[in-house]
TORMITOR-540426 format. One line per 8 residues: number of its first residue (from 1); their letters; for each residue x, y, z of C-alpha. Coordinates in nm, 2 decimals. Last residue first. Layout:
# residues N
NUM	a	X/Y/Z  ...
This chain:
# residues 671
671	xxxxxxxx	-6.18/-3.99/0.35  -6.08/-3.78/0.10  -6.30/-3.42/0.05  -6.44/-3.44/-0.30  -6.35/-3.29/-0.63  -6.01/-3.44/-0.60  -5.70/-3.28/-0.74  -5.39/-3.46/-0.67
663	xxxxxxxx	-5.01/-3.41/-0.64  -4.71/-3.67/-0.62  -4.39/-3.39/-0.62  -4.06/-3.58/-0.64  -3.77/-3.71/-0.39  -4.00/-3.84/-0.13  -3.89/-3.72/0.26  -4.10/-3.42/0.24
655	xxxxxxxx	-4.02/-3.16/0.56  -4.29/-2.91/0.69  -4.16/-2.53/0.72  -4.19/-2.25/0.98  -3.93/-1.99/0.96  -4.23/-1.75/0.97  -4.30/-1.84/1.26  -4.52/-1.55/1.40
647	xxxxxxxx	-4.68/-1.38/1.11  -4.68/-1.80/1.02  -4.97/-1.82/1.33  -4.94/-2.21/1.39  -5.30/-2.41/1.47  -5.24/-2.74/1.66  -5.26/-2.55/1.96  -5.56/-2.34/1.95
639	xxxxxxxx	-5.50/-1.97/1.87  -5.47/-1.65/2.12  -5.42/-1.36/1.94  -5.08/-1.18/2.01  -4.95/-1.13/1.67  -5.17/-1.06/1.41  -5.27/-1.35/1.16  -5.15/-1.56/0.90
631	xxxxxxxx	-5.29/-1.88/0.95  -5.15/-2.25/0.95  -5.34/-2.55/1.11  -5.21/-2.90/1.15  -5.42/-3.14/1.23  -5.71/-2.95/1.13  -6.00/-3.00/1.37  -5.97/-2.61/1.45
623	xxxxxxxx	-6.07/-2.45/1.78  -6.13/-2.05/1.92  -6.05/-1.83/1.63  -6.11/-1.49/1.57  -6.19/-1.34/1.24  -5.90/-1.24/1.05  -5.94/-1.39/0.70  -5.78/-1.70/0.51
615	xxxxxxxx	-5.68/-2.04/0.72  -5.48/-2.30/0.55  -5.59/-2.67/0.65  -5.28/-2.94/0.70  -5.34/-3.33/0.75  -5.74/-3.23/0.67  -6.01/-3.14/0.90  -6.19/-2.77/0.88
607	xxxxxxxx	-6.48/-2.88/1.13  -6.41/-2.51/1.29  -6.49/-2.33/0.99  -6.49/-1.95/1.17  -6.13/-1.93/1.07  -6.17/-1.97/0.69  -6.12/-2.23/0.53  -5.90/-2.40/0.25
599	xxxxxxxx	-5.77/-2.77/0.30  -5.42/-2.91/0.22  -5.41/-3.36/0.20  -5.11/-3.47/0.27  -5.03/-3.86/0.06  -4.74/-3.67/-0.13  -4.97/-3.36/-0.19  -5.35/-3.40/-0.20
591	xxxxxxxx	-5.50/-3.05/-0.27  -5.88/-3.08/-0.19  -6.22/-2.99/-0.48  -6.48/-2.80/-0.30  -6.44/-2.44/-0.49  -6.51/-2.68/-0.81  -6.25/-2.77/-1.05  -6.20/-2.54/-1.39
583	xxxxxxxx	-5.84/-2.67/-1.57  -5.62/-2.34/-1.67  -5.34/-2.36/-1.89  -5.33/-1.96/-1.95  -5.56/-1.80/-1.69  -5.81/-1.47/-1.74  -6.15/-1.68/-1.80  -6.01/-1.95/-1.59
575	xxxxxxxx	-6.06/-1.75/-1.24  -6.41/-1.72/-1.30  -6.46/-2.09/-1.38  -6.27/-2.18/-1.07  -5.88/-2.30/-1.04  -5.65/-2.52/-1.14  -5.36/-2.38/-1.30  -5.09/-2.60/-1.53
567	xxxxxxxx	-4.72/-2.60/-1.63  -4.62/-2.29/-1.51  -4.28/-2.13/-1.57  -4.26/-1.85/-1.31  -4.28/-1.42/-1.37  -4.58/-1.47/-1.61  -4.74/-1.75/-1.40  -4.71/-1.53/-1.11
559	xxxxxxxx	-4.88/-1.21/-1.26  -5.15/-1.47/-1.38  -5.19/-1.52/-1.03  -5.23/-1.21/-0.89  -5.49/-1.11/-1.20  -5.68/-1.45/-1.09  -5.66/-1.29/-0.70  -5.88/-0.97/-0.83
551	xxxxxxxx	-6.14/-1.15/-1.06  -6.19/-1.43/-0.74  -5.98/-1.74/-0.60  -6.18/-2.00/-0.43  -6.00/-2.30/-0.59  -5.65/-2.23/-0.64  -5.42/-2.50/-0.74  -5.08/-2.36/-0.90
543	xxxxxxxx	-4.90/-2.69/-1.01  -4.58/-2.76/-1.16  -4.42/-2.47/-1.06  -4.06/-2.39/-1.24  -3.72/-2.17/-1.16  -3.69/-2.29/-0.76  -3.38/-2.11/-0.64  -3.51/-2.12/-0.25
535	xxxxxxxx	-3.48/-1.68/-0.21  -3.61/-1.68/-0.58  -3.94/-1.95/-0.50  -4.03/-1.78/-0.15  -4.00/-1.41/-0.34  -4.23/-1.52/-0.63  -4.44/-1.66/-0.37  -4.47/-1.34/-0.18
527	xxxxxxxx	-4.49/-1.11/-0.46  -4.77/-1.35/-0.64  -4.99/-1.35/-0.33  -5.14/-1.02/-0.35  -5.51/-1.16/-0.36  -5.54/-1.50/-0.34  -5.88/-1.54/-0.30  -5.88/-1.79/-0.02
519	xxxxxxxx	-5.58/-2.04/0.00  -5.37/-2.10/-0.28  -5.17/-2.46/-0.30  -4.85/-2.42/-0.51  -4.57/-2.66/-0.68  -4.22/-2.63/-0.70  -3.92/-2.72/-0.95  -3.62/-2.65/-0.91
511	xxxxxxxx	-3.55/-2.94/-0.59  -3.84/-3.04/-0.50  -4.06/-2.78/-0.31  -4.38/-2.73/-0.19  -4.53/-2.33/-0.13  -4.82/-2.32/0.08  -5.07/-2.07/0.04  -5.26/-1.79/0.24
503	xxxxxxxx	-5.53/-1.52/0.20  -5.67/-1.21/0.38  -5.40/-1.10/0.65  -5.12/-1.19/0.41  -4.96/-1.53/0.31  -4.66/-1.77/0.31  -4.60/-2.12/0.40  -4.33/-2.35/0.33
495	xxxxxxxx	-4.33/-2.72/0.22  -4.01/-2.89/0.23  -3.76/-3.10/-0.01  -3.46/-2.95/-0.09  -3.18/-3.17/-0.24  -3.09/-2.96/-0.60  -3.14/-2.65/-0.39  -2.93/-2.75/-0.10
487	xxxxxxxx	-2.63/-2.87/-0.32  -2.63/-2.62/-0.55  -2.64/-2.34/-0.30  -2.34/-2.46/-0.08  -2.15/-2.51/-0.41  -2.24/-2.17/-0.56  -2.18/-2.07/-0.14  -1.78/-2.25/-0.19
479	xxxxxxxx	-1.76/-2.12/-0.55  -1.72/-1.76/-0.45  -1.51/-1.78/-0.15  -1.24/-2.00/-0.35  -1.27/-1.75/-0.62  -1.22/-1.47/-0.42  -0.92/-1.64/-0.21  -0.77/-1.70/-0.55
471	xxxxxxxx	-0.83/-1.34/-0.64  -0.66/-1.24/-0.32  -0.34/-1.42/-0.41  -0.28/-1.26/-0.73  -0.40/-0.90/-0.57  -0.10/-0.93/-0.25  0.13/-1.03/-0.54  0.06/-0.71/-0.71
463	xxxxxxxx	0.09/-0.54/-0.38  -0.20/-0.42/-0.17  -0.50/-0.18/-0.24  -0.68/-0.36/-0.48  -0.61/-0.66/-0.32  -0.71/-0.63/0.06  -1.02/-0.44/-0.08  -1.13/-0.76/-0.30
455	xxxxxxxx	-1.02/-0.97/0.00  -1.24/-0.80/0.22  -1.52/-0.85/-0.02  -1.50/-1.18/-0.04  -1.47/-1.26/0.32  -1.82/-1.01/0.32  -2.01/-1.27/0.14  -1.88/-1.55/0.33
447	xxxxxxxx	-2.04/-1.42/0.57  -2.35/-1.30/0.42  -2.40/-1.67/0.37  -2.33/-1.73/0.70  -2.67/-1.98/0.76  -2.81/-2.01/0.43  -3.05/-1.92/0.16  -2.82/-1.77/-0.04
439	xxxxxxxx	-3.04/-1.81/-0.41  -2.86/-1.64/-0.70  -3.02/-1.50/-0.94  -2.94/-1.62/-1.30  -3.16/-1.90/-1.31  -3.46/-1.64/-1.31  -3.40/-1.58/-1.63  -3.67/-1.34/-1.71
431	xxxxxxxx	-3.56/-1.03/-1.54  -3.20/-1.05/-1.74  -3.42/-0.97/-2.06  -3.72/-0.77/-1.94  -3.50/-0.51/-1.72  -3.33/-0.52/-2.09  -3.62/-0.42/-2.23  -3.73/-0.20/-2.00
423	xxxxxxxx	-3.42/-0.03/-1.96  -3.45/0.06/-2.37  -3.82/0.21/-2.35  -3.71/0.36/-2.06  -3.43/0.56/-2.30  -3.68/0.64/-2.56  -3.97/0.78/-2.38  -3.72/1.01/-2.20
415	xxxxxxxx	-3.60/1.09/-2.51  -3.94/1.15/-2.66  -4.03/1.39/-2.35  -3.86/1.69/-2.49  -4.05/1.75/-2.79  -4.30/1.82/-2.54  -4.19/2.16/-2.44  -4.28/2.24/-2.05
407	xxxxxxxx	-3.88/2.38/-2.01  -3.83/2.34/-1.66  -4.03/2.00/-1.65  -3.88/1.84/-1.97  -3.56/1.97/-1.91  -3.55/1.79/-1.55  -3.68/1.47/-1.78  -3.42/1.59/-2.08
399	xxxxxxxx	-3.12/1.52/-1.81  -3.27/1.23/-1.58  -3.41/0.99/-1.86  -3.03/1.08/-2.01  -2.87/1.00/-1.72  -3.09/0.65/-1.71  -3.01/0.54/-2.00  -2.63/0.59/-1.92
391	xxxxxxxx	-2.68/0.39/-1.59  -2.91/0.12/-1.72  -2.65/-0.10/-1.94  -2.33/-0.08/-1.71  -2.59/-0.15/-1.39  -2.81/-0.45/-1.61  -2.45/-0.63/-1.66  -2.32/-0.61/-1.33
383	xxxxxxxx	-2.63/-0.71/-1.21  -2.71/-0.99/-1.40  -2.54/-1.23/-1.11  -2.84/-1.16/-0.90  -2.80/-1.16/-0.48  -2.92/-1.36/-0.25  -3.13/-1.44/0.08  -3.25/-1.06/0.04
375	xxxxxxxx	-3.14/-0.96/0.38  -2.88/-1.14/0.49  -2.71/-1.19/0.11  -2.76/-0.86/-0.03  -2.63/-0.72/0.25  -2.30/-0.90/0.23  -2.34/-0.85/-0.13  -2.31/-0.48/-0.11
367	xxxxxxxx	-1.95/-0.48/-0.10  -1.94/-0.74/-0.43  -2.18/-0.58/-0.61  -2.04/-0.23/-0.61  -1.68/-0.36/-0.72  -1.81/-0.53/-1.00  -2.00/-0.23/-1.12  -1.67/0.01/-1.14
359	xxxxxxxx	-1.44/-0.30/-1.21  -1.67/-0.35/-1.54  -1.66/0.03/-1.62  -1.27/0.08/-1.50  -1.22/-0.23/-1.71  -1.43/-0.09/-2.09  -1.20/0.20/-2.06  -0.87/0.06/-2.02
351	xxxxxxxx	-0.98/-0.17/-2.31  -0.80/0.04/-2.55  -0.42/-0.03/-2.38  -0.39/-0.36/-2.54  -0.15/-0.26/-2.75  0.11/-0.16/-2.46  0.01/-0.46/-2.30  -0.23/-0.45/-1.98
343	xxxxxxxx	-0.10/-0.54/-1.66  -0.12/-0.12/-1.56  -0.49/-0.15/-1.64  -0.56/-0.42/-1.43  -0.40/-0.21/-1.08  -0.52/0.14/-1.20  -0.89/-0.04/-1.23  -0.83/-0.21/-0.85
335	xxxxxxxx	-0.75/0.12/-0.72  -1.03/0.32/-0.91  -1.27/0.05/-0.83  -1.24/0.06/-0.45  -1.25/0.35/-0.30  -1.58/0.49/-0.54  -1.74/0.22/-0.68  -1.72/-0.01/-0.37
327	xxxxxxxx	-1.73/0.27/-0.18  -2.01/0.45/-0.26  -2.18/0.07/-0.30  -2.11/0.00/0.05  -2.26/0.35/0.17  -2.59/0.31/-0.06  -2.63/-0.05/0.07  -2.63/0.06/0.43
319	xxxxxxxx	-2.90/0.33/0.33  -3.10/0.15/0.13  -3.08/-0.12/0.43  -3.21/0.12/0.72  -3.06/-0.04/1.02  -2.77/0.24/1.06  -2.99/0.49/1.00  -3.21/0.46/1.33
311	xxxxxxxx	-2.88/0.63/1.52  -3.03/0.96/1.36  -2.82/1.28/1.41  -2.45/1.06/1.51  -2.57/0.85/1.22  -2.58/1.12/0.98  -2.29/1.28/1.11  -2.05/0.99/1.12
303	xxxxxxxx	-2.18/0.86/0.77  -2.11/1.21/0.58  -1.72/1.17/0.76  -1.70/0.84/0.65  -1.77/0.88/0.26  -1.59/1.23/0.29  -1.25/1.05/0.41  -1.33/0.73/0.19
295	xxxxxxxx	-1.39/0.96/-0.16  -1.08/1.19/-0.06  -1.10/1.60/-0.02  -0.84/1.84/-0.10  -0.83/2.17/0.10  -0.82/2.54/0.04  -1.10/2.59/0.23  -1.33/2.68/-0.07
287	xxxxxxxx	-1.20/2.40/-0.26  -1.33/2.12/-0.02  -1.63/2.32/0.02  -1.75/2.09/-0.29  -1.62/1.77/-0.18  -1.79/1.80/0.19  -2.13/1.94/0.04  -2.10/1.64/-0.22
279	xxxxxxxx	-2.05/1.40/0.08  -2.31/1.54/0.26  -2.60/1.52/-0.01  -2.53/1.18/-0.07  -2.55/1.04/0.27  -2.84/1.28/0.33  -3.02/1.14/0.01  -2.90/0.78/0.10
271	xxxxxxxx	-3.09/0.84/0.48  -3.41/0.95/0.29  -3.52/1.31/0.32  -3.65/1.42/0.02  -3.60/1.41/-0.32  -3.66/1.76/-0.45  -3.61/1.98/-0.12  -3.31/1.72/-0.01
263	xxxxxxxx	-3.19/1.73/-0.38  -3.15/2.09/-0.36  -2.96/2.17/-0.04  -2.69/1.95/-0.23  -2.72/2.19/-0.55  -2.65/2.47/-0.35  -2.34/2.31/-0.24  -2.27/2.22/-0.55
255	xxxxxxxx	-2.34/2.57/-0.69  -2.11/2.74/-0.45  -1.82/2.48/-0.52  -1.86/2.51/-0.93  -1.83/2.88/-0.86  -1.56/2.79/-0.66  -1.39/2.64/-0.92  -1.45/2.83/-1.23
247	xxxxxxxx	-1.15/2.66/-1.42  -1.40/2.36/-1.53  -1.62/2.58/-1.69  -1.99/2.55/-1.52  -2.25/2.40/-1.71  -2.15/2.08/-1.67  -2.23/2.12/-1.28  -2.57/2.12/-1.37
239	xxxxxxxx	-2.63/1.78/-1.53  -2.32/1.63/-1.30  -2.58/1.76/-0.97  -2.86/1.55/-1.14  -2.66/1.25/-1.19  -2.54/1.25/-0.88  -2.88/1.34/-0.70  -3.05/1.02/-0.88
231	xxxxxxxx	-2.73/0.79/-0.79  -2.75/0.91/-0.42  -3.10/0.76/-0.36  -3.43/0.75/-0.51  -3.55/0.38/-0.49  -3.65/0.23/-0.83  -3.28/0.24/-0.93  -3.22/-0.04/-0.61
223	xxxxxxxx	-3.43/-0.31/-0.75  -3.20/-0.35/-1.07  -3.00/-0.70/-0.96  -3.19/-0.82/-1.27  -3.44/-1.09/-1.02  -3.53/-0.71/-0.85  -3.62/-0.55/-1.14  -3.80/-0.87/-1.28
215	xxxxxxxx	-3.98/-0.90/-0.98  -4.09/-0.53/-0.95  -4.20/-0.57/-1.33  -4.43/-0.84/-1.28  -4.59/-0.70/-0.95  -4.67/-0.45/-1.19  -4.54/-0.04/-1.11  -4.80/0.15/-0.98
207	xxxxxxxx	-4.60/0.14/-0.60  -4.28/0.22/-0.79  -4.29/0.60/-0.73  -3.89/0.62/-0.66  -3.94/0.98/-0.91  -3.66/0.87/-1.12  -3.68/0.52/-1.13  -4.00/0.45/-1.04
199	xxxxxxxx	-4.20/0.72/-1.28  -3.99/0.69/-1.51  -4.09/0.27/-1.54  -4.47/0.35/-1.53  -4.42/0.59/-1.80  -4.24/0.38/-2.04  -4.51/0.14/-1.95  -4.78/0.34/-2.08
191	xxxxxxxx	-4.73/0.70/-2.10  -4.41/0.98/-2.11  -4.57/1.34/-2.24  -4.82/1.43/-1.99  -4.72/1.16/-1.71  -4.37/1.37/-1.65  -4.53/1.66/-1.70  -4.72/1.56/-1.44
183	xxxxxxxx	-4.40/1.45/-1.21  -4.19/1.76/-1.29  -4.48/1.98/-1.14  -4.58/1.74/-0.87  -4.17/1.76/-0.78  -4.20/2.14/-0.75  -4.47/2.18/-0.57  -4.43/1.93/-0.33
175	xxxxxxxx	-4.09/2.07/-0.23  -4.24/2.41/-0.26  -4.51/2.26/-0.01  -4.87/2.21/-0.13  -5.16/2.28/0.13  -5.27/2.02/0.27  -5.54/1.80/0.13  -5.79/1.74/0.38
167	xxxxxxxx	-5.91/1.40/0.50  -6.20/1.38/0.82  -6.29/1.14/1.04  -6.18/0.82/0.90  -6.28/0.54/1.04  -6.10/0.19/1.10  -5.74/0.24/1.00  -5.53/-0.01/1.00
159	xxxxxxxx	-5.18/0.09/1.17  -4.86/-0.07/1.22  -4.59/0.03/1.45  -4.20/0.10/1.52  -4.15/0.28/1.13  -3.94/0.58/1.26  -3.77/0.58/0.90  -3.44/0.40/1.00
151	xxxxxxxx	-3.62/0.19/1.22  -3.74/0.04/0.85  -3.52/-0.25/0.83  -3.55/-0.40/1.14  -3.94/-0.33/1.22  -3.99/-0.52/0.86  -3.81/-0.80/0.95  -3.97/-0.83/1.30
143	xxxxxxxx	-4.30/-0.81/1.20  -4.49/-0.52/1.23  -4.65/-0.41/1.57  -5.00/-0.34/1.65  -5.19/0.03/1.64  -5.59/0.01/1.54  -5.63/0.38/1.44  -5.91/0.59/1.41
135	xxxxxxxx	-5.89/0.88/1.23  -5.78/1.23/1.17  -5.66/1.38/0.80  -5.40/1.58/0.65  -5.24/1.51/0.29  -4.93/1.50/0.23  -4.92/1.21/-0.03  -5.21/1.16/-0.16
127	xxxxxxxx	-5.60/0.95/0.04  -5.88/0.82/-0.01  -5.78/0.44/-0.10  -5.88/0.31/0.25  -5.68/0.22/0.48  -5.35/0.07/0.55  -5.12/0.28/0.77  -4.70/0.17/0.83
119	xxxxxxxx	-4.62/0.43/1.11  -4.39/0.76/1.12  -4.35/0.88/1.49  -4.36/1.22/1.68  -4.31/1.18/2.01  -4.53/1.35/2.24  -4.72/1.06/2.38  -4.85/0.94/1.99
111	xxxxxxxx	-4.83/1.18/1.77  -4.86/1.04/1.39  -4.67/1.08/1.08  -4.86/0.83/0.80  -4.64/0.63/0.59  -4.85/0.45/0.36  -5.04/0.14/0.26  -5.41/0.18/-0.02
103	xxxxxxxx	-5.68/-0.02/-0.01  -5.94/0.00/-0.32  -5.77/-0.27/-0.56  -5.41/-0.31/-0.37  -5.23/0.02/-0.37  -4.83/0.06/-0.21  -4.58/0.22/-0.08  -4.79/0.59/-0.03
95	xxxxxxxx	-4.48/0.80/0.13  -4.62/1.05/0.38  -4.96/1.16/0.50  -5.01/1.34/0.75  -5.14/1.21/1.05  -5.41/1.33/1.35  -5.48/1.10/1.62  -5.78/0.85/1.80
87	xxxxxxxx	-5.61/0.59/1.94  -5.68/0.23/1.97  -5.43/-0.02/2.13  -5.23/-0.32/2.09  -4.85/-0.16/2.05  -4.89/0.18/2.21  -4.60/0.09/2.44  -4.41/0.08/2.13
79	xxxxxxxx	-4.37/0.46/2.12  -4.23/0.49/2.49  -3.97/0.20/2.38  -3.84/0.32/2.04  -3.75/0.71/2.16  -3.64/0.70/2.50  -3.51/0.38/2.56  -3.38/0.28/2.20
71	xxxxxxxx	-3.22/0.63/2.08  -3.06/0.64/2.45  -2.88/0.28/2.39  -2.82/0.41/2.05  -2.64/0.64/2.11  -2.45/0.53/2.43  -2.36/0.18/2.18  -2.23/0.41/1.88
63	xxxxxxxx	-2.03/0.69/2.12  -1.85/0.42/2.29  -1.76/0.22/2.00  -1.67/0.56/1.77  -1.44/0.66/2.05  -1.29/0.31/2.08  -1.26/0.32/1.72  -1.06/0.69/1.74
55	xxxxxxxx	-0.85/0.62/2.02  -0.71/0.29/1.83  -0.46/0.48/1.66  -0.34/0.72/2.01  -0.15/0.45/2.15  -0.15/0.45/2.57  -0.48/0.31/2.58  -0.62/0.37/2.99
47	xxxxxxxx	-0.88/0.64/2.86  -1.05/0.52/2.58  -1.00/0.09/2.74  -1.23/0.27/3.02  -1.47/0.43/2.78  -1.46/0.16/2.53  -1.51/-0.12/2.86  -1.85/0.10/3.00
39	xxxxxxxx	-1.95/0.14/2.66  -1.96/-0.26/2.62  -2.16/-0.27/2.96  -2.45/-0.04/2.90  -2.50/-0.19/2.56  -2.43/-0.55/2.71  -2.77/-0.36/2.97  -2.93/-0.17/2.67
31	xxxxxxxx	-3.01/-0.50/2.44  -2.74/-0.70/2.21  -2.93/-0.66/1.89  -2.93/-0.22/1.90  -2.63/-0.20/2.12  -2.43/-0.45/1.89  -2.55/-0.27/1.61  -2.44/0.08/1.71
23	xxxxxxxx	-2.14/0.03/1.83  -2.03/-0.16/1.52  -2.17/0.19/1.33  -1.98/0.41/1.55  -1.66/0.11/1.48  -1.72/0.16/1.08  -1.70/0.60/1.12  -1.44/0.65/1.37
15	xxxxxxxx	-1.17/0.49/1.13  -1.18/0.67/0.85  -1.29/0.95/1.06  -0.92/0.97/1.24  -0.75/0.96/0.95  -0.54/0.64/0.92  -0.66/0.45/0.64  -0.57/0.83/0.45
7	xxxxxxx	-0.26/0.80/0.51  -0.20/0.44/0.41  -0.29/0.58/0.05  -0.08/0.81/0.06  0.21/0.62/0.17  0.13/0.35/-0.07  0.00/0.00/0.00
């Protein structure tokens, strides 16, 4: 490693920022009194340390597990005490995340005790985004995956909302102002699926976009360019700054800093906005003070303040895998590019270019695939690919859509057309081969996930023979989980259950291939049996059966079949008119599977019986003849015994010991 290079591994920040964010977790999953206790040893170990290089991690320790351990107590705790109850409150309306027929989620800022708090609100479809209204709100809390990831926002509660008492439109902010006027012309001049698609990626409106789509995005390794983050404001701050002669420095300063302040009025206030924002205000008062900036020293240094103002950040995912990509593609990548480029042969000196845009994208995948790999069970191997091919498209969509707005000329909008015409296409093409995402759907998969990028950073920044010998550790670390995977995918044979608070299925699998048993209506299934196939690496279902499903849950599953090879469907008459391969069996026809016969009922249906009957609906139950019963319901209601609440478990599976699917369709209950 060079001198300079080791310098700037040594600031301070550099190495403040990763142990505030270590002090952070641990407090956060190891509870306030280890909290209490691991600050107690940083502060002592803080003073008694003789050399002054490990001040700054034991700093960032201590201050990570008080901050937190005060962020959790007197924030999280007081606001989940209203977990179970009924409150009558004013909320604005924030984020809409998503519609479903005439229901409609979003983030609704509530007051509950004095702290103000963002919660998850289903309701009726009445309502925009900042909007003011009162109602009455059934609070409970979220599932434990969704609490982690979204503490970031506030998000410590649910909310259905059971009367509304009054809804007014608030008066339009200049933030709101302006992006509404961007966003019609937007729809004015940009329709059908191109429109759909703009809207997403550079608005981060992806709640009208088809559960198709969404799955393709995120099966492409694209997911993250529907969510507005620190690429948008790049792109839109290298739009403006190009206007500005490069000898105009702190011109180009003034406006950068201007242009940060910008994206938080136009974008919003999203942990990767802030993350983005400060760095560039960092960079661009760099010149001002007479000072050079680095990409690691302003990465850490935005991190430490915005974690230092909300602690919450460090669990928000986008956020986490906006900082890993920053430098993956921006510490990184320039190393490991110099370092390939300077092996290259004098006459091979033209592909310089195409290597720092492959290392660029490559480098971003592999630090977020730790991420990637706890969170999303996986990551897609079309990612590099889809990021080189999107990333250009998408600076022009950005460019002539800010034009487009400014300007109002409709001319304008045939670019934009143009260039989501092209992502959508290839979205379509790495979308549909499912085989290229990667299932990690094991224990220390994000382990081995972060060995490899370790090593990547250990090489590009070490000697030549320090690179050689990291890339063999890559590969080793990369073909040990595609061995891991191959092997539990080729021999998995279980039965797992997913569902929402209307309708259920179970989900069988045999190795690739999979077959489906729908509950109720099935309604706004095909999301959460699309995810349970990609996270397991099935590619095929040989069955969907769903008996009672209506207009609305037949448009779910065609959505499925689309996104899934699907040999046949049956289903209802009503459901037929609208499915490919579809065979009509009556509403009273059972799902055998290996021998196990899967029955669909509703709570109230207490002589249910069947080796496993899926419950749809959220009336209250009090017995089930099942012998094994599976609902999706709120936490905290008492249910028989034999009856498991998969909101609950939702690790619960049912093992098949034959080595191939043997299903039935009877149009009579067995005996």
């Amino acid at each position: 490693m060079e001198e300079r290079e080791k310098g700037i591994f040594s600031l301070p920040v550099v190495k403040f920022a990763p142990f505030l964010a270590a002090g952070m977790l641990l407090a956060y999953f190891a509870g306030s009194v280890p909290a209490l206790i691991i600050s107690a040893a940083a502060g002592i170990a803080l003073i008694l340390v003789k050399k002054r290089a490990f001040a700054p991690c034991l700093a960032g320790l201590l201050a990570g597990a008080l901050m937190m351990t005060l962020h959790v107590e007197f924030y999280c705790k007081p606001i989940m005490t209203f977990d179970g109850k009924k409150v009558r409150s004013e909320f604005t309306v924030g984020e809409i995340t998503r519609y479903s027929g005439d229901r409609v989620e979003f983030i609704g800022e509530l007051n509950l005790g004095g702290l103000r708090a963002n919660v998850r609100l289903t309701g009726e479809a009445v309502v925009s985004e900042s909007d003011f209204g009162e109602a009455e709100i059934e609070l409970s809390e979220p599932d434990e995956l969704y609490l982690t990831q979204n503490l970031a926002k506030g998000i410590l509660l649910s909310g259905e909302i059971t009367e509304y008492r009054s809804i007014n439109p608030s008066k339009s902010s200049f933030r709101t102002a302006i992006r509404e006027r961007l966003y019609s012309a937007l729809r004015e001049n940009v329709a059908g699926e191109s429109g759909e698609i703009s809207s997403a990626i550079l608005f981060g409106r992806d709640e009208r976009l088809s559960q198709t789509l969404t799955e393709r995005f995120r099966i492409s390794g694209a997911a993250h360019y529907t969510a507005v983050s620190g690429a948008h404001f790049a792109i839109l701050a290298a739009v403006l700054l190009e206007l500005i002669p490069q000898r105009r420095r702190k011109l180009r300063s003034i406006l950068s800093i201007l242009t940060a302040a910008a994206e938080i009025v136009f974008f919003g206030y999203t942990a990767s906005g802030f993350r983005a924002s400060a760095m560039f205000v960092i960079n661009a008062a760099a010149p001002l003070l007479h000072r050079r900036s680095d990409t690691l020293n302003t990465l850490c240094l935005a991190v430490s303040a915005i974690l230092l103002i909300s602690p919450g950040a460090v669990l928000d995912i986008g956020f986490a895998m906006s900082v890993l990509g920053v430098f993956g593609a921006g510490v990184v990548a320039p190393r490991l590019s110099e370092r390939l480029c300077g092996l290259l042969p004098e006459k091979a000196k033209f592909l310089s270019a195409g290597i720092r845009v492959i290392c660029c994208s490559l480098s971003a995948l592999i630090c977020t695939s730790p991420v990637s790999a706890a969170v999303f069970k996986g990551v897609s191997l079309g990612a590099v690919f889809t990021s080189i091919l999107i990333m250009p498209l998408m600076t022009v969509g950005m460019t002539f859509m800010i034009l487009l707005g400014a300007l109002e000329i409709g001319v304008l909008g045939v670019p934009v057309d143009l260039s989501m015409r092209a992502i959508s296409w290839i979205i379509k093409l790495f979308g549909s081969a499912r085989g290229m995402y990667l299932s990690l759907d094991f224990e220390g998969a994000w382990a081995l996930a972060a060995v490899c990028a370790g090593l990547l950073t250990l090489g590009a920044f070490g000697t030549i023979k320090t690179l050689r010998r990291c890339s063999a550790g890559m590969a080793i670390a990369t073909l040990l989980p595609l061995l891991i995977t191959t092997i539990r995918v080729e021999n998995r044979r279980e039965i797992r259950f997913v569902g929402n608070n209307r309708t259920s299925a179970a989900v069988a699998f045999c190795g690739r291939e999979a077959a489906v048993f729908v509950s109720g209506n099935g309604v706004g299934l095909a999301d959460d049996i699309s995810r349970c196939l990609r996270e397991r690496g099935a590619v095929k279902i040989g069955v969907i059966a769903a008996f009672e499903a209506d207009y609305t849950g037949a448009v779910s599953l065609r959505e499925l079949a689309e996104l899934v090879e699907t040999d046949v469907i049956f289903t209802n008459e009503i459901a037929a008119k609208l499915l490919d391969n579809a065979e009509i069996v009556g509403e009273d026809a059972v799902f055998s599977l290996n021998g196990k016969t899967f029955i669909s009922a509703k709570p109230s249906q207490k002589a249910a019986a069947g080796d496993f009957v899926l419950y749809h609906g959220t009336a209250k139950m009090t017995e089930s003849a099942a012998k094994t019963g599976v609902i999706f319901a709120k936490t905290g209601l008492p249910l028989p015994e034999n009856v498991v609440n998969i909101r609950e478990n939702r690790e619960f599976c049912v093992a098949l010991n034959e080595s191939r699917l043997r299903v039935k369709i009877s149009e009579k209950p067995e005996n």
